[in-house]
Structure formats: C-alpha cells, structure tokens
N, C-alpha and C positions, 0 to 999 in steps of 0.2 A: 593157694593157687598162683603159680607164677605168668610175669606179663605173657600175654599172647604176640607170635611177630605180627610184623606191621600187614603183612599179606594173608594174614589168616582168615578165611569167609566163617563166621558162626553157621549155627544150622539155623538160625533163624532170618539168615541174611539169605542163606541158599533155599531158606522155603521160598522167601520173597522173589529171588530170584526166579523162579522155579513157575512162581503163580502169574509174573510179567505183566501185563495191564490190563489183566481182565476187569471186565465192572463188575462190582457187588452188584448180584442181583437180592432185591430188598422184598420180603413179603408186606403186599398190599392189606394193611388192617383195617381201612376203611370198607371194602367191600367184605364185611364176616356176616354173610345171609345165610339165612337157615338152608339145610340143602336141599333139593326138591322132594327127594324121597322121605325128608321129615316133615316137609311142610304141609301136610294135611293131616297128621296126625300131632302137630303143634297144636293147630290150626282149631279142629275139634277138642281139645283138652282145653284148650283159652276159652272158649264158644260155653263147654257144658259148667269149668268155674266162672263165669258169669263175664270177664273181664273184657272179652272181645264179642261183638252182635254181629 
C-alpha cells in the first residue's frame, strides 16, 4: 500500500467528521427493574418457591 497524500481524509476521519460533537448517549445500568408487566408474576413465583413472604 503506498504513502497516502498529505490531504487525504480516511473514512474513518470522515465518520468523525460526520458524527461532530454529539454526546454518547450511555445506557443507565443501574436502574435494570423488573418491568411492571412482569412484576407480579415475578412476584408470585418468589412467594410460592418460598423465598419472598
């Protein structure tokens, strides 16, 4: 593969380009609650194997 000239943009310089200063938006791992529509039927299987009263 020969030198690239000096003005050459890569494609990976033009994603960057491309994406400009957006923020990472980051998923929140600390809020992973069960969803409401499972939480009653969690809820009762805890209940009848004994582990939750």
């Amino acid at each position: 593969m020969g030198a690239l000239p000096k003005n050459k943009i890569t494609s990976v310089e033009r994603g960057k380009r491309r994406r400009g200063n957006r923020p990472t938006v980051t998923k929140d791992t600390n809020s992973a609650s069960v969803p409401l529509h499972k939480q009653s039927l969690v809820n009762d299987i805890l209940k009848k194997v004994g582990i939750k009263k």
